[in-house]
Backbone as CSV, one residue per row, in Angstrom:
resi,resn,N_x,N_y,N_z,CA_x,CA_y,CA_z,C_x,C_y,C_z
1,UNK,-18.473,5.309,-11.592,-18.819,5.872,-10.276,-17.571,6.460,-9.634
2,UNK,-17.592,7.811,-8.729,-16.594,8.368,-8.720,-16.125,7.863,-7.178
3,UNK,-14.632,7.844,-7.248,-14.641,7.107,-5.548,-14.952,8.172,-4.244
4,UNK,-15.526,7.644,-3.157,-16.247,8.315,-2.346,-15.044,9.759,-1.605
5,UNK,-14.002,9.628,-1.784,-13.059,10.679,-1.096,-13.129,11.514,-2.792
6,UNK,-13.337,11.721,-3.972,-13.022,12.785,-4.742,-14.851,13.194,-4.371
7,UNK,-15.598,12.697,-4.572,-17.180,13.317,-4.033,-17.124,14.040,-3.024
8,UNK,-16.813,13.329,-1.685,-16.491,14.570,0.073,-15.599,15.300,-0.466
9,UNK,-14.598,15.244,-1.217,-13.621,16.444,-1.045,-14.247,17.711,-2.057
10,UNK,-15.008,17.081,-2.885,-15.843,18.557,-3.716,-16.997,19.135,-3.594
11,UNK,-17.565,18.541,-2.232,-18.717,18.816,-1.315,-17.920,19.778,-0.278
12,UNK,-17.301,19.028,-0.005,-16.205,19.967,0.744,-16.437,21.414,0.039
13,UNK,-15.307,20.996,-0.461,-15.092,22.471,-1.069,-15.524,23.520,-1.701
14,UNK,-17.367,23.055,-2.229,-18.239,24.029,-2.140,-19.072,24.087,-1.057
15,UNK,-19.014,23.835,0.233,-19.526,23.951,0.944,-20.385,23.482,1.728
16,UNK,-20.660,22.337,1.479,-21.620,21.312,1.818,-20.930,20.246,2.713
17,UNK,-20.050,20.991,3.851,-19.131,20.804,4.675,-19.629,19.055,5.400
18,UNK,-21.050,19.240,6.286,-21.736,18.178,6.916,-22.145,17.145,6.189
19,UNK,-22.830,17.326,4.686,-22.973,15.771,3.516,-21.792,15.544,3.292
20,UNK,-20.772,16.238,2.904,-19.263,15.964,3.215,-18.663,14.350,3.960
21,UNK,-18.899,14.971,5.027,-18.492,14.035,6.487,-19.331,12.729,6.244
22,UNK,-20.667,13.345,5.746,-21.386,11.899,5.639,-21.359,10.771,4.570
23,UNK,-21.178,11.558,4.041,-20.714,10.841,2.447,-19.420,10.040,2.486
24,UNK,-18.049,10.538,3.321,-17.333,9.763,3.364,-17.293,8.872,4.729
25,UNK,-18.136,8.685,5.312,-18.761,8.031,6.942,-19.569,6.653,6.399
26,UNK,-20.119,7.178,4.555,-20.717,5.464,4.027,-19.508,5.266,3.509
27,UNK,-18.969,5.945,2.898,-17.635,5.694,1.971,-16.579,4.435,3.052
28,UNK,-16.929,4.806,4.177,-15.994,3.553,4.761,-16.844,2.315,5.392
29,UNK,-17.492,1.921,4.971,-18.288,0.791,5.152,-18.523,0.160,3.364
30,UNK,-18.025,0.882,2.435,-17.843,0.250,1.357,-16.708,-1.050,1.307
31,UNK,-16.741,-1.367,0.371,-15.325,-2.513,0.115,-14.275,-1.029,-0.686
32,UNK,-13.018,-1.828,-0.679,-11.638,-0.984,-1.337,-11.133,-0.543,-0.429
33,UNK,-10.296,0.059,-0.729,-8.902,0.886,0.359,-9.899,2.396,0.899
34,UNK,-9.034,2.270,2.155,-9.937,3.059,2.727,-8.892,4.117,3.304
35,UNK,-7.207,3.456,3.392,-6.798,4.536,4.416,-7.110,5.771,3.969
36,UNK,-6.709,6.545,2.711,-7.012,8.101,2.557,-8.197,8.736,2.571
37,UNK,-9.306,7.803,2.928,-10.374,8.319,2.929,-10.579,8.827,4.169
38,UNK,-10.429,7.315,5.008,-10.304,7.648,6.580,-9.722,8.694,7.591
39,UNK,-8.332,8.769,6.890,-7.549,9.947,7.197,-8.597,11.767,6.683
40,UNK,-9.083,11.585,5.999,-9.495,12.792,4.879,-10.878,13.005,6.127
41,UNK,-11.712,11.810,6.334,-12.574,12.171,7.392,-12.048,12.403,8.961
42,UNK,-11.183,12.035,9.035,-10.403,12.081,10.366,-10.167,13.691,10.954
43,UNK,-9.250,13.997,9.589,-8.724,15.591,9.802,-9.885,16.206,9.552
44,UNK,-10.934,16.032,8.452,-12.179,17.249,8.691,-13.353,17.515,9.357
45,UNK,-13.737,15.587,10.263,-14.146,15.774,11.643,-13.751,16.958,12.582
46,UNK,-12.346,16.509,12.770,-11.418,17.148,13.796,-11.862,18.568,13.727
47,UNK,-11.078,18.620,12.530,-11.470,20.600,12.041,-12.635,21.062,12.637
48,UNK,-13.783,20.114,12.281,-15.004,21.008,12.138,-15.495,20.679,14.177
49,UNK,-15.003,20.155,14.965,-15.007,19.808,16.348,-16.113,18.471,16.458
50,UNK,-16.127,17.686,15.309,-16.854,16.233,15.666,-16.292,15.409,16.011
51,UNK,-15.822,15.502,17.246,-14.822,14.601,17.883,-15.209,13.207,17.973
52,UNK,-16.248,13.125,18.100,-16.823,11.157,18.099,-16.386,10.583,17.088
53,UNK,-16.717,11.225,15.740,-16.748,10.863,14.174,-15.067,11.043,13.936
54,UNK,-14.617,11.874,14.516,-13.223,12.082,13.933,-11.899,10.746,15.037
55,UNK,-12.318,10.485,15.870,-11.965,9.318,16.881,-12.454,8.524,15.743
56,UNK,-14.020,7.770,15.547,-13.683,6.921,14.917,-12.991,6.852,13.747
57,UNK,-12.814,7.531,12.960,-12.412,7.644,11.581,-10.459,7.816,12.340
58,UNK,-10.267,8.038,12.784,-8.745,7.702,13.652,-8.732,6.135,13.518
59,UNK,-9.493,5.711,14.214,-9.214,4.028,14.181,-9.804,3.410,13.314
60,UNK,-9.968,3.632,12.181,-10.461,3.113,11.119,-9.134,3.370,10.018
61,UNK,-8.581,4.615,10.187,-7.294,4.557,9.382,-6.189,3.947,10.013
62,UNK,-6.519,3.581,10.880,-5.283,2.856,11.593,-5.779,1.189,11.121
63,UNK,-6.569,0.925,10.866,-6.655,-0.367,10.542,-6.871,-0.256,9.158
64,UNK,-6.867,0.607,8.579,-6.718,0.182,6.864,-5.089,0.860,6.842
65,UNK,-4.431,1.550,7.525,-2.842,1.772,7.227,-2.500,1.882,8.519
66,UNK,-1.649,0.630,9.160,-0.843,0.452,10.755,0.080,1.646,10.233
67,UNK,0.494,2.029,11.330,1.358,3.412,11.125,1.736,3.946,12.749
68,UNK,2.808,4.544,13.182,2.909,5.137,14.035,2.037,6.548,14.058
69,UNK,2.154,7.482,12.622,1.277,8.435,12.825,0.114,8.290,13.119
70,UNK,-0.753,7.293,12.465,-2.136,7.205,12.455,-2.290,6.406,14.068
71,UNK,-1.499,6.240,14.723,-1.803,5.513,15.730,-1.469,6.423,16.785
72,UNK,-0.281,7.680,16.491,-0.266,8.522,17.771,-1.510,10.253,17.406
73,UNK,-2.096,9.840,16.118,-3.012,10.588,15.452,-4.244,10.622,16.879
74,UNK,-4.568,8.878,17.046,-5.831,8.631,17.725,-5.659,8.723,19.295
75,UNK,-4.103,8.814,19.388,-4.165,8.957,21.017,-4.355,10.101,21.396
76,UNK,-4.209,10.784,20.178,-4.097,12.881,20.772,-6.221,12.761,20.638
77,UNK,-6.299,12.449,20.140,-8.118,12.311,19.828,-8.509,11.286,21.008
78,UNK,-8.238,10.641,21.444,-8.452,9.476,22.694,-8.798,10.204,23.964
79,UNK,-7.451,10.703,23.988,-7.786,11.640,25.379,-7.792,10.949,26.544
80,UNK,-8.552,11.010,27.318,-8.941,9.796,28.568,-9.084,8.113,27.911
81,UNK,-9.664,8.014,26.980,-10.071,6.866,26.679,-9.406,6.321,26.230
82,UNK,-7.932,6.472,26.310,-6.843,6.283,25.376,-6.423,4.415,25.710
83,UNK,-5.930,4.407,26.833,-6.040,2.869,27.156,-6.497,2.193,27.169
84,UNK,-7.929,1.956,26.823,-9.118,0.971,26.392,-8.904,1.025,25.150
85,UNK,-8.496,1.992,24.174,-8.538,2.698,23.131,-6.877,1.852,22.604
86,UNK,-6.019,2.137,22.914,-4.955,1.730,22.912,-4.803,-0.124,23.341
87,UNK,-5.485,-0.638,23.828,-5.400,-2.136,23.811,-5.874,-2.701,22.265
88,UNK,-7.080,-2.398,22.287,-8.030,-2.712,21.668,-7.230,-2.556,19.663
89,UNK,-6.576,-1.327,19.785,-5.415,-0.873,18.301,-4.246,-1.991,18.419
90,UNK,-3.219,-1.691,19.436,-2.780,-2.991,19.734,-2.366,-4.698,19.152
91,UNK,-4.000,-4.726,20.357,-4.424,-6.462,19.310,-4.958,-6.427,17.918
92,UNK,-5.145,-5.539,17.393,-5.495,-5.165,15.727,-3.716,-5.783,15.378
93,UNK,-3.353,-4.953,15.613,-1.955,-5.017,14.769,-0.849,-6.052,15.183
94,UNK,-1.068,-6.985,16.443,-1.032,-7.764,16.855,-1.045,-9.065,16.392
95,UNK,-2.965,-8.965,15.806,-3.444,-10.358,15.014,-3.734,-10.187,13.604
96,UNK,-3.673,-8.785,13.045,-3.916,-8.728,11.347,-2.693,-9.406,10.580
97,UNK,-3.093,-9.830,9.577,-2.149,-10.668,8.469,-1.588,-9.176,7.536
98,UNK,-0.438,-8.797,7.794,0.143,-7.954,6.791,1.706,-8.054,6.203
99,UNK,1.974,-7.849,4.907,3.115,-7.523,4.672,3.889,-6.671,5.036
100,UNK,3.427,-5.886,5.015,4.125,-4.529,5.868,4.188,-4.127,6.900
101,UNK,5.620,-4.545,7.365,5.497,-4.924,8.962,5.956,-3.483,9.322
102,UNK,6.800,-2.293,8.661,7.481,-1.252,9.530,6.429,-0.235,10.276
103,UNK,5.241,-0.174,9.641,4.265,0.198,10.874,3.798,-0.327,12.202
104,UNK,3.779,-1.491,12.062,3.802,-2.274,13.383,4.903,-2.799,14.055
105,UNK,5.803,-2.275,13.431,7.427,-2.623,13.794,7.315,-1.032,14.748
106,UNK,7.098,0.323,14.413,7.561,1.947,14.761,6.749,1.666,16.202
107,UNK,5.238,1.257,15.993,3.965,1.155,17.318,4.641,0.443,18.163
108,UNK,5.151,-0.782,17.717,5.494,-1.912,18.722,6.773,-1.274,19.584
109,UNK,7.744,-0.582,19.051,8.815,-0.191,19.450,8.379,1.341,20.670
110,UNK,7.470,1.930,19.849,6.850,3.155,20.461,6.187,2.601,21.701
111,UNK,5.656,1.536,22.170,5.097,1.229,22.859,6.204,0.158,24.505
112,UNK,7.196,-0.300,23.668,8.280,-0.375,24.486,8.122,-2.036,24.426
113,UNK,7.201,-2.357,23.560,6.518,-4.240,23.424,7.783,-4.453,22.295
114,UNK,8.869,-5.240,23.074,9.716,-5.334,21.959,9.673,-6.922,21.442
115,UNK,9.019,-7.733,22.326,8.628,-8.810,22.381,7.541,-9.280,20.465
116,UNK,6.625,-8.191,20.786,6.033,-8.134,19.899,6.266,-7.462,18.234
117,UNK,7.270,-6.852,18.113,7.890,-6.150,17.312,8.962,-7.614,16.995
118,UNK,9.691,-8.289,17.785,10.107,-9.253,17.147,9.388,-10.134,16.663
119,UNK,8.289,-10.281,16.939,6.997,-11.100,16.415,6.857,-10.901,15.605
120,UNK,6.518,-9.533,15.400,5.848,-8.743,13.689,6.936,-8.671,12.887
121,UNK,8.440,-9.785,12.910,9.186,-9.339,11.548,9.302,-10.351,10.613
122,UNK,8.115,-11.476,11.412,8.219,-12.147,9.980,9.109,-12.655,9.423
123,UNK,8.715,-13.555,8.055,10.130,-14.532,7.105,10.466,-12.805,5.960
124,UNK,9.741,-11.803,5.933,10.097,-11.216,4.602,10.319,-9.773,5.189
125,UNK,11.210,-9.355,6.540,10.931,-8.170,6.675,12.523,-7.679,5.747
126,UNK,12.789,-6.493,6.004,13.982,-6.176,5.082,14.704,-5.924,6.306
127,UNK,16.036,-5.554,5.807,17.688,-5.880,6.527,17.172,-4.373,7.483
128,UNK,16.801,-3.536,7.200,16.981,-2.423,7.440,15.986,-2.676,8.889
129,UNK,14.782,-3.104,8.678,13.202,-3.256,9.751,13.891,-3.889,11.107
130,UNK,14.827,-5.164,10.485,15.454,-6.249,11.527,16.287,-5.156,11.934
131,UNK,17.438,-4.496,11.680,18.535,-3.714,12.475,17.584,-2.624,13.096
132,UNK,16.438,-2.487,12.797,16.166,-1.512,14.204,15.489,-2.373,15.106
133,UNK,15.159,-3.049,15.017,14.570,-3.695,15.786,15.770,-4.333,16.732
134,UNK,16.961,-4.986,16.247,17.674,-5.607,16.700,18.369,-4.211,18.040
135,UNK,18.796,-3.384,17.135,19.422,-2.220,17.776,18.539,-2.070,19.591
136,UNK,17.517,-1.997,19.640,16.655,-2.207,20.646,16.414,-3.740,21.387
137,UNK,16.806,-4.395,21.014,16.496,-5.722,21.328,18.217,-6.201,22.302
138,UNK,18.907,-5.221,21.752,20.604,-5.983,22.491,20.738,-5.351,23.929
139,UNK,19.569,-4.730,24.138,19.724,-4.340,25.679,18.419,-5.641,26.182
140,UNK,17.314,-5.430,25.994,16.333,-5.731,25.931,15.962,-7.129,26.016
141,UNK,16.679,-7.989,24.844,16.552,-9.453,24.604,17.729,-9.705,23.497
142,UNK,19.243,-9.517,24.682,20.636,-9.939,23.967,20.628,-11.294,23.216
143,UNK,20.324,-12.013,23.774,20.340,-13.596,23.007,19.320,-13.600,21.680
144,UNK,18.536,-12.956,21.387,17.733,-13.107,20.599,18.984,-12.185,19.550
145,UNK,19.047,-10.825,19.795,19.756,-10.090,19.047,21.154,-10.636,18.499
146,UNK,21.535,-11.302,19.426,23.121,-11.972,18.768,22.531,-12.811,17.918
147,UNK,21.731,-13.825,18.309,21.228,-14.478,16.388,20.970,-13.847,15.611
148,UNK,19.804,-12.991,15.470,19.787,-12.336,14.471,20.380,-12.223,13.600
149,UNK,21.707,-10.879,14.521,23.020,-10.468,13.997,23.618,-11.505,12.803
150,UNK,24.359,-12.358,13.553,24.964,-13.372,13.251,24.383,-14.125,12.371
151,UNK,23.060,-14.448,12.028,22.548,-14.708,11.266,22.371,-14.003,9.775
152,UNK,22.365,-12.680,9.759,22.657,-11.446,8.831,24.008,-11.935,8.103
153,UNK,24.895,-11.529,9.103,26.355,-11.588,8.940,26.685,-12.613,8.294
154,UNK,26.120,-13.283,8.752,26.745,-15.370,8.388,26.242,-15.604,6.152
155,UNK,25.327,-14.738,6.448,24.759,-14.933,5.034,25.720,-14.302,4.260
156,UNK,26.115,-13.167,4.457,26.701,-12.144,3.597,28.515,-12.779,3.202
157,UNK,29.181,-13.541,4.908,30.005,-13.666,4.780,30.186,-14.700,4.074
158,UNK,29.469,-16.106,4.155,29.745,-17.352,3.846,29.022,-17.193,2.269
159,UNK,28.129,-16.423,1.962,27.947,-15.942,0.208,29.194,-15.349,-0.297
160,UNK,30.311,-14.944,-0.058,31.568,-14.427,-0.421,30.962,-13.187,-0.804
161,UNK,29.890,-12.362,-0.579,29.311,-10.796,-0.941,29.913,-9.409,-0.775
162,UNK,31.582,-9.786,-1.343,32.284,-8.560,-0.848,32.062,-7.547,-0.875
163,UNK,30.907,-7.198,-1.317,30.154,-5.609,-1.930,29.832,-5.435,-0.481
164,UNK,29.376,-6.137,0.463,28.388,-6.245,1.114,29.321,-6.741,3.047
165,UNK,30.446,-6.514,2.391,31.361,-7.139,3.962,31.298,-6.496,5.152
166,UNK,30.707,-4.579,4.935,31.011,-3.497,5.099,29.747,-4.101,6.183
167,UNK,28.827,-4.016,5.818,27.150,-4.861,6.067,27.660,-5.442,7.031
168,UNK,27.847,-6.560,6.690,28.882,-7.633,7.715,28.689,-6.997,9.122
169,UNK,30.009,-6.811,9.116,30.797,-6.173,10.118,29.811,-5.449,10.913
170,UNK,29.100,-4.515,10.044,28.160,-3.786,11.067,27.294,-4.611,11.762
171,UNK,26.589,-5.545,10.884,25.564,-6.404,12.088,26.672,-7.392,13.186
172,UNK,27.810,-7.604,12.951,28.586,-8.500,14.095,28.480,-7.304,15.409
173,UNK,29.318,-5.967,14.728,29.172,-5.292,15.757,28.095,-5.236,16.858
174,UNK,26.899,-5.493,16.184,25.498,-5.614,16.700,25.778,-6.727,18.129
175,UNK,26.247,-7.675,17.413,26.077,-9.100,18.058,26.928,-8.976,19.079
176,UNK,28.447,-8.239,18.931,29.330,-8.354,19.912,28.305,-7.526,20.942
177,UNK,28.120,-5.846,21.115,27.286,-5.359,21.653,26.454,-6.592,23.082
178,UNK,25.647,-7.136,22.175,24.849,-8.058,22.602,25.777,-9.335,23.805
179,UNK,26.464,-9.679,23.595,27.607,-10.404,24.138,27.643,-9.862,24.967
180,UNK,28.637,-8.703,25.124,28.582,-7.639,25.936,27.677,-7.251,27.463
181,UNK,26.717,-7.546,26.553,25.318,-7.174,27.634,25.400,-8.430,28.474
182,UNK,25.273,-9.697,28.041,25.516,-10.668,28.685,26.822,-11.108,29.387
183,UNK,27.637,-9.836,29.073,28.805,-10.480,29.805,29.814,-11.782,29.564
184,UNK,29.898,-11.920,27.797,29.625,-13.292,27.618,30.921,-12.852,26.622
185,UNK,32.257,-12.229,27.295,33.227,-11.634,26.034,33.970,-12.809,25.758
186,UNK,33.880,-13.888,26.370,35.068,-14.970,26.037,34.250,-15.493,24.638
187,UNK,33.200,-15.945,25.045,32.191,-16.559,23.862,32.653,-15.857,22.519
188,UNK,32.072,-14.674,22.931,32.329,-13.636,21.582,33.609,-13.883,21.003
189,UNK,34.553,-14.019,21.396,36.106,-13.631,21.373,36.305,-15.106,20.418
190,UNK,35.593,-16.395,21.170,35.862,-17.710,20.366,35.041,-17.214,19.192
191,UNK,33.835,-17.237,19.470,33.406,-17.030,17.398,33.915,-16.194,16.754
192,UNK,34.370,-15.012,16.678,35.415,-13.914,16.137,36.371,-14.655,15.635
193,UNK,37.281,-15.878,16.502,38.470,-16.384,15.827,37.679,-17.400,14.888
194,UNK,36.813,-17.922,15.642,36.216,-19.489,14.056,35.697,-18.276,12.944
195,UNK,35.511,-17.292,13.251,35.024,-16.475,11.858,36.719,-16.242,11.254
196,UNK,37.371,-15.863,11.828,38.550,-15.636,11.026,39.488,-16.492,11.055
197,UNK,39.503,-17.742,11.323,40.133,-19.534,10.689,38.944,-19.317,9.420
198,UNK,37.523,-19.439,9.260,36.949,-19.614,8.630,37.409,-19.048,7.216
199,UNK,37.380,-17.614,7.289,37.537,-16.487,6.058,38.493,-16.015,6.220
200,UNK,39.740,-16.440,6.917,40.967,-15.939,6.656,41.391,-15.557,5.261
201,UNK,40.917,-16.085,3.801,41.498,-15.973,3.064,40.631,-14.763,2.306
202,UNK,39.768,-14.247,2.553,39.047,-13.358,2.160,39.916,-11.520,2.844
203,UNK,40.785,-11.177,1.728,41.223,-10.264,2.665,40.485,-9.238,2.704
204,UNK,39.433,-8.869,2.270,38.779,-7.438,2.234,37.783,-7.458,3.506
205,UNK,37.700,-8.850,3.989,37.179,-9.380,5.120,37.845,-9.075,6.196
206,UNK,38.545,-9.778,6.688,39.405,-10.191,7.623,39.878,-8.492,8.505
207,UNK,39.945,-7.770,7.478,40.699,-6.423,8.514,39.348,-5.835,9.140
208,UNK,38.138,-5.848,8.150,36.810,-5.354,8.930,36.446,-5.958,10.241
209,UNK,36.615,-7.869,10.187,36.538,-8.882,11.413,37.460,-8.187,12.508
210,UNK,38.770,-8.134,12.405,39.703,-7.539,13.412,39.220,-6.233,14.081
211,UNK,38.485,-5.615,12.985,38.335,-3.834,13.599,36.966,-3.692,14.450
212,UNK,36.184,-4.892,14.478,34.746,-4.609,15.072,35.119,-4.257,16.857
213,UNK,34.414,-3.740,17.302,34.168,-2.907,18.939,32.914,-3.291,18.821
């Protein structure tokens, strides 16, 4: 059996524009992955001006793929209804169980909920998901961000990961930042020296520790 988006797309394309739409409208009430289907009915709703069908099929790809696009996709289609519309996406991505947090990491951030974006990073997000998040968070919620940081840092340094010192340094920078915000430079200034009593003997270390701003 052929999957329901290669059927609409060759209805489509000989012309049978409206069984099209409908065909992939059961196609998402099937079981399996749905985002490209959803998306595929989304844009040829739109096209053809079925704005009801193409709204829903907006929030239907947003819940089979969290995404900033697919989520600022449905606000341009929302229109007025966007904030009923916009809660409701939200608590989707809010309370769904996913691995893949950098879509609900981009929304959460897009939305200015940084609260919740630290929520959505989880035990398995990657180094990269946490530093943006953090990057936003040292104005926002400094104390949270200096752990983080420091927490990053602490791994890399106390693993002896000299490949990786460069790393380091950049997330401390993070943390001092964060300090900073709090006004808290003496603090900073004492862990800087227990980091370098600590790894004094690490020299590929030690000049990166000295050079952080």
């Amino acid at each position: 059996m052929l999957p329901p988006l290669t059927v609409a797309s060759a209805l489509c394309e000989h012309g049978e524009r409206e069984q099209s739409l409908r065909l992939a409208e059961h196609g998402l009430t099937l079981e399996g992955r749905k985002a490209e289907l959803a998306v595929w009915l989304r844009n040829q709703a739109e096209a053809m001006g079925q704005h009801d069908l193409a709204l829903s099929a907006a929030e239907q790809a947003f819940h089979a793929q969290i995404s900033l696009e697919n989520y600022l996709h449905a606000a341009k289609l929302a229109g007025e209804q966007w904030e009923t519309r916009k809660t409701a996406l939200l608590e989707y991505a809010r309370t769904t169980q996913s691995y893949e947090t950098q879509g609900k990491i981009d929304v959460f951030l897009h939305e200015g909920l940084i609260d919740d974006a630290i929520a959505a990073l989880g035990s398995y997000a990657s180094h990269t998901i946490i530093a943006q998040v953090v990057d936003v968070a040292i104005k926002e919620r400094p104390e949270w961000a200096i752990q983080a940081s420091k927490k990053q840092a602490e791994s890399i340094m106390d693993g002896g990961k000299a490949q990786y010192y460069d790393a380091a340094a950049t997330w401390l920078s993070k943390a001092h930042k964060a300090y900073q915000t709090l006004n808290r430079n003496d603090e900073w200034q004492a862990y800087l020296n227990g980091l370098l009593q600590l790894h004094g003997r690490k020299y590929k270390l030690v000049p990166l520790l000295k050079g952080i701003k």
